[in-house]
C-alpha positions as CSV (number, residue, x, y, z in Angstrom):
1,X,104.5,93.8,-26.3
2,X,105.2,92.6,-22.8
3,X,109.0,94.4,-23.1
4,X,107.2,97.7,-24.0
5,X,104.8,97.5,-21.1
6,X,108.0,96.6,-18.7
7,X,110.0,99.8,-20.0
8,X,106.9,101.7,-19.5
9,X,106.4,100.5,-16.4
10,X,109.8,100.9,-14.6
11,X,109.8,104.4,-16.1
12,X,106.6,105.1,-14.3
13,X,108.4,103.7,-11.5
14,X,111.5,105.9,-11.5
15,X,109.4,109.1,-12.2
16,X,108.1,108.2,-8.7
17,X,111.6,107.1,-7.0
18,X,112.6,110.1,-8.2
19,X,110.3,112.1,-6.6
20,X,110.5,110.1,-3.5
21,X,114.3,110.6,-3.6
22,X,113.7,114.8,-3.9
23,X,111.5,114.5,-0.6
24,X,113.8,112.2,1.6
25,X,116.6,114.7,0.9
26,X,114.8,117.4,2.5
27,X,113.8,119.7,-0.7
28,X,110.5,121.4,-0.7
29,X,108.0,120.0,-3.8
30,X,107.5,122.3,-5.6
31,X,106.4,123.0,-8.5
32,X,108.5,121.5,-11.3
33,X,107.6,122.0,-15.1
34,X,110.0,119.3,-16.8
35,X,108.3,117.0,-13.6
36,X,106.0,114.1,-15.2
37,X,102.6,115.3,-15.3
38,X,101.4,112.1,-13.1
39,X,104.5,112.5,-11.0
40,X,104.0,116.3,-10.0
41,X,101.8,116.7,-6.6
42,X,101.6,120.2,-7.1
43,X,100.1,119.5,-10.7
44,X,97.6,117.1,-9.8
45,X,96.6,119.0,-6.8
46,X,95.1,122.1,-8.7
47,X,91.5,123.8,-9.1
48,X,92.0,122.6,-12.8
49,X,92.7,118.9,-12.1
50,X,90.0,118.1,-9.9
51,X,88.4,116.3,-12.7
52,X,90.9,113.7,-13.0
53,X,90.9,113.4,-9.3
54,X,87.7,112.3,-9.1
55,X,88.0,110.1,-12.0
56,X,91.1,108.5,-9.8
57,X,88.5,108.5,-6.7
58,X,86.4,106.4,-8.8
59,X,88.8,104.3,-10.6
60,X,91.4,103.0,-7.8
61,X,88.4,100.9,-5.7
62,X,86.6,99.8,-8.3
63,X,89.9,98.1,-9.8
64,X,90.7,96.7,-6.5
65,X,87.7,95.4,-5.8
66,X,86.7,93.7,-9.1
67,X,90.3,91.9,-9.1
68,X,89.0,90.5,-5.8
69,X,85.7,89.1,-6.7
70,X,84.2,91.7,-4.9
71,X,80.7,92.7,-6.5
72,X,77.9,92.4,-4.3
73,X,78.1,94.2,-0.8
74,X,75.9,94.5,1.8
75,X,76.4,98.1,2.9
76,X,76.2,98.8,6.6
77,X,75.5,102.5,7.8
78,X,75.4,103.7,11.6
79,X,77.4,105.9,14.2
80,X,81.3,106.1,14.8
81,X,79.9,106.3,18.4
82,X,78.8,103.9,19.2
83,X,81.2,101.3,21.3
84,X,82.2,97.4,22.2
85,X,80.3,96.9,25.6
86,X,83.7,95.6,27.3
87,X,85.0,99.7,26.1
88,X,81.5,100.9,27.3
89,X,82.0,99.5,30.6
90,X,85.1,101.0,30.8
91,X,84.6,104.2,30.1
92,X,81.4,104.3,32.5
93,X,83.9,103.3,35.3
94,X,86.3,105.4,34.6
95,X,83.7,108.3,34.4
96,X,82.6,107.2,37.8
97,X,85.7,107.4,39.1
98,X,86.2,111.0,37.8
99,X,83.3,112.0,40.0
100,X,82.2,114.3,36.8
101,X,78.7,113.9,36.5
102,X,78.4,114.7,33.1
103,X,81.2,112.4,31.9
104,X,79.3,110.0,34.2
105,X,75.9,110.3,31.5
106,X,77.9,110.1,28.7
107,X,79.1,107.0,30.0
108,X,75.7,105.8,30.7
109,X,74.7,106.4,27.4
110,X,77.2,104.9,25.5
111,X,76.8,101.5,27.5
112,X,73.1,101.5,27.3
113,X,73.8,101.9,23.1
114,X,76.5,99.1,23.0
115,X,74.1,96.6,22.4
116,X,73.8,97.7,18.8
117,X,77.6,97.2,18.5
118,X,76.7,93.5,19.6
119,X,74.0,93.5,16.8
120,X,76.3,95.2,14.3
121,X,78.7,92.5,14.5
122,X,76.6,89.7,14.5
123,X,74.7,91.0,11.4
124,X,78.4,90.9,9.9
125,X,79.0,86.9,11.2
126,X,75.7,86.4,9.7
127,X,76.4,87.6,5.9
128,X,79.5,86.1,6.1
129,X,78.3,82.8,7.2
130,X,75.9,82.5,4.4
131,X,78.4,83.7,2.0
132,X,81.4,81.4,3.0
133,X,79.4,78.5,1.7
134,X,78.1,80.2,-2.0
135,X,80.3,80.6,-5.6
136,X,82.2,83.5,-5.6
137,X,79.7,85.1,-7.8
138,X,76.5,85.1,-5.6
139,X,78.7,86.3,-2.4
140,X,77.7,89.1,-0.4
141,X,80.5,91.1,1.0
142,X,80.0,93.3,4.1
143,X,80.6,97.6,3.3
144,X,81.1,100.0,5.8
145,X,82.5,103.5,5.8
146,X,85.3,102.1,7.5
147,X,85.5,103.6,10.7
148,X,84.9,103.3,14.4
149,X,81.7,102.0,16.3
150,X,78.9,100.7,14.0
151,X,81.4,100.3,11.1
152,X,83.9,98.3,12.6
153,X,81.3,96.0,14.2
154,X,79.7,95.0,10.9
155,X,83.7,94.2,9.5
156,X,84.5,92.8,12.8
157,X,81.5,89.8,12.3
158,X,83.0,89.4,9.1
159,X,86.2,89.3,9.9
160,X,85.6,87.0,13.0
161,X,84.2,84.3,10.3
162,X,87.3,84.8,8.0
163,X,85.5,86.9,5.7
164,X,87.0,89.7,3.0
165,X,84.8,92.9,3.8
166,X,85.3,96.5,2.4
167,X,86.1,99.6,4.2
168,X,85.4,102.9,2.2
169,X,86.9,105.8,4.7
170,X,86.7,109.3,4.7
171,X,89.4,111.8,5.1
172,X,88.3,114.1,7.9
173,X,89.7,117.1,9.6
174,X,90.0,114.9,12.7
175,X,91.8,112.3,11.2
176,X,90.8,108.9,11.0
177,X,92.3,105.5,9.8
178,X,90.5,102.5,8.8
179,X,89.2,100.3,11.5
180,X,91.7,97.2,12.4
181,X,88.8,94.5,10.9
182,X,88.7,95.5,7.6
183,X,90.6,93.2,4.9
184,X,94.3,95.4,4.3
185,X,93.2,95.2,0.6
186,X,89.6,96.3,0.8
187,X,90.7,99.4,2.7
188,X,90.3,102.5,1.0
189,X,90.3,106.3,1.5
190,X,88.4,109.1,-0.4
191,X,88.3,112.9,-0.4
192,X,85.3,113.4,-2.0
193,X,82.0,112.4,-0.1
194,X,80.4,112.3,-3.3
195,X,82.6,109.7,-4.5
196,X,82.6,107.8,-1.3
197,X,78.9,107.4,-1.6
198,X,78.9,106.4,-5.6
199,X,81.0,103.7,-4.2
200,X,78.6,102.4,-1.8
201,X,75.9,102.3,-3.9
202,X,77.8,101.1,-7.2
203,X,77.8,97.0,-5.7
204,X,75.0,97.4,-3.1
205,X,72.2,94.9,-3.0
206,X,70.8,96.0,0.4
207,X,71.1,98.9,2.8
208,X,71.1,98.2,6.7
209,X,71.2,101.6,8.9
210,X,72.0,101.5,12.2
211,X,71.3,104.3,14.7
212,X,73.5,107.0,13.9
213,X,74.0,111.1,13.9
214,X,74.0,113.5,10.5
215,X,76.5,111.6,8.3
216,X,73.9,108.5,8.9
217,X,71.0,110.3,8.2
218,X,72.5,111.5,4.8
219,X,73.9,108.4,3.6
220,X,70.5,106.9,4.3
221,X,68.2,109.6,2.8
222,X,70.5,109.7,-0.5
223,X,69.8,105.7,-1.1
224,X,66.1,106.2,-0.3
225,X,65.9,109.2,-2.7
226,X,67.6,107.1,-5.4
227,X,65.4,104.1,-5.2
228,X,62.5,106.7,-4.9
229,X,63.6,108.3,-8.5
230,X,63.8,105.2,-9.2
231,X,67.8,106.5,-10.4
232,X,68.7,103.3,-8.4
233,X,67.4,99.6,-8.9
234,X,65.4,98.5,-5.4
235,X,67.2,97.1,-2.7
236,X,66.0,96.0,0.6
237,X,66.9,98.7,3.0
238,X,66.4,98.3,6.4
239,X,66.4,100.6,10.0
240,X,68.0,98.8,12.5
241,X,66.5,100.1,15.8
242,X,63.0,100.9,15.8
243,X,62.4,102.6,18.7
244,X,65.4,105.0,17.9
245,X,64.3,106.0,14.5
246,X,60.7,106.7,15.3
247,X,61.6,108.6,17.8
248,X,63.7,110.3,15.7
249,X,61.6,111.3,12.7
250,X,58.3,110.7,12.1
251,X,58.1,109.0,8.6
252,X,54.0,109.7,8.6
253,X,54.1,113.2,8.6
254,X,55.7,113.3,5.6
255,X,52.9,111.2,4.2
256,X,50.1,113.2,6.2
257,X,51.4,116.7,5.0
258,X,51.5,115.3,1.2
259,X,55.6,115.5,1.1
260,X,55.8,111.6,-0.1
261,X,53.3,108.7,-1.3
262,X,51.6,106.6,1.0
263,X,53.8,103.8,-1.2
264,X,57.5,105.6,-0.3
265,X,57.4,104.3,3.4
266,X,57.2,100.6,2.4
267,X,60.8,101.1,0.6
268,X,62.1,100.3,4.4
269,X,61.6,98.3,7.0
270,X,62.3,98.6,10.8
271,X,64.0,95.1,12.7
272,X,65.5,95.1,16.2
273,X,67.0,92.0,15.3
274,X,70.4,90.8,13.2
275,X,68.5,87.8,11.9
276,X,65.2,89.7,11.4
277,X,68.0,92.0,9.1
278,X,69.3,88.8,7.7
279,X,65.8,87.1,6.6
280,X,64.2,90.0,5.5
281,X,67.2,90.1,2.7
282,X,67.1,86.1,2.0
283,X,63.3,86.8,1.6
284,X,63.9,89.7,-0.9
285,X,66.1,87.8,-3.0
286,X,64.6,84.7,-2.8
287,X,67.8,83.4,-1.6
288,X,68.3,80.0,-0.8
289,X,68.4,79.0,2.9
């Protein structure tokens, strides 16, 4: 049995050197019917295969992360925008020294949000800190959508404590890689937004938003639906930032103009705190200090 699954595997191999070896030499893919299915871009890249695409979208991460233990994140939402206060000051000086005012309040804004980068991060220390010393199986694993700002704070605390943490990134028109603080093998990139957010919610056991701009708002409102229909189990989800997301919308209206139950708003909290994040999780779980 294991010399079958060898041939089978070094002729999967060669179907790919092969077509490896047509692109290095210059020739256009096309196209190529006597290709292997699984080896032919152009085949896999059609209106009709875009099942099996998803089912690869789905498939490749959770592999990857169930060979590495990981099945129990702590998903962390928030803006790309937001910066390290050591980049914050920079930019702001570098604005100044433009003499452009509006560069100048861009630059004042993005150092007067830094301090949730600060937060961010230490949120991550904190999850990791507490995880470092449980089994593998009660671990919590820090999950961001892998980019810039709020996302790479919440891998950076992880990764400053030695943690493994997941990055699930987005191809975008303006392209993107994987922040640098994500472990190389928890790394992944989707298509499919759809898919992306499946992921996060497949090992989530608590929900921490952060302030953030439209992509924020509809990863957060998707988990709240979900536990809402109950089409998700509950999990403590929490809005990081008070004063920014009252400001932003107000939740009672909703309950005022007979949109949601008077119930549906205690499916969050609001903390301006990492450990208020933290303890409010420990005390949902009954975890142990």
């Amino acid at each position: 049995m294991k010399a079958t699954q060898d041939i089978s595997e070094r002729r999967i191999a060669d179907a790919w050197a092969d077509l490896q070896a047509h692109s290095s030499n210059g020739n256009p893919i096309a196209a190529d019917a006597y290709r292997l299915a699984f080896a032919d871009p152009e085949f896999l890249l059609r209106r009709e295969t875009r099942g099996i695409r998803f089912q690869l979208e789905m498939l490749k991460p959770d592999l990857a992360q169930s060979e590495l233990g990981i099945e129990n994140t702590i998903v962390v939402f928030g803006s790309a925008r937001v910066r390290d206060p050591d980049e914050a000051r920079e930019h702001l000086r570098v604005a100044q020294a433009s003499g452009d005012a509006d560069a100048i309040a861009r630059a004042h804004t993005l150092l007067r949000n830094a301090h949730y980068y600060q937060h961010a991060r230490e949120f991550g220390r904190l999850v990791a800190r507490y995880s470092a010393r449980c089994p593998r199986e009660d671990q919590l694993f820090i999950c961001t959508g892998g980019g810039p700002g709020i996302m790479e704070a919440a891998n950076r605390g992880a990764h400053d404590e030695g943690a493994l943490n997941v990055g699930l990134n987005i191809a975008l028109p303006h392209e993107q890689s994987g922040n640098r603080f994500i472990s190389p093998a928890l790394s992944f990139k989707f298509h499919y937004f759809a898919l992306r957010k499946m992921h996060f919610m497949m090992r989530a056991k608590a929900l921490v938003a952060f302030p953030g701009g439209f992509g924020t708002l509809d990863e957060l409102f998707e988990v709240i639906t979900l536990v809402q229909c109950k089409k998700a189990k509950p999990v403590p989800i929490v809005l990081f930032g008070t004063g920014y997301w009252k400001r932003l919308i107000h939740f009672d209206v909703l309950v005022d103009e007979g949109m949601i139950s008077p119930e549906d708003v205690k499916l969050f909290i609001f903390v301006d705190d990492p450990q208020a994040a933290w303890d409010h999780i420990v005390s949902f779980y009954d975890l142990p200090a």
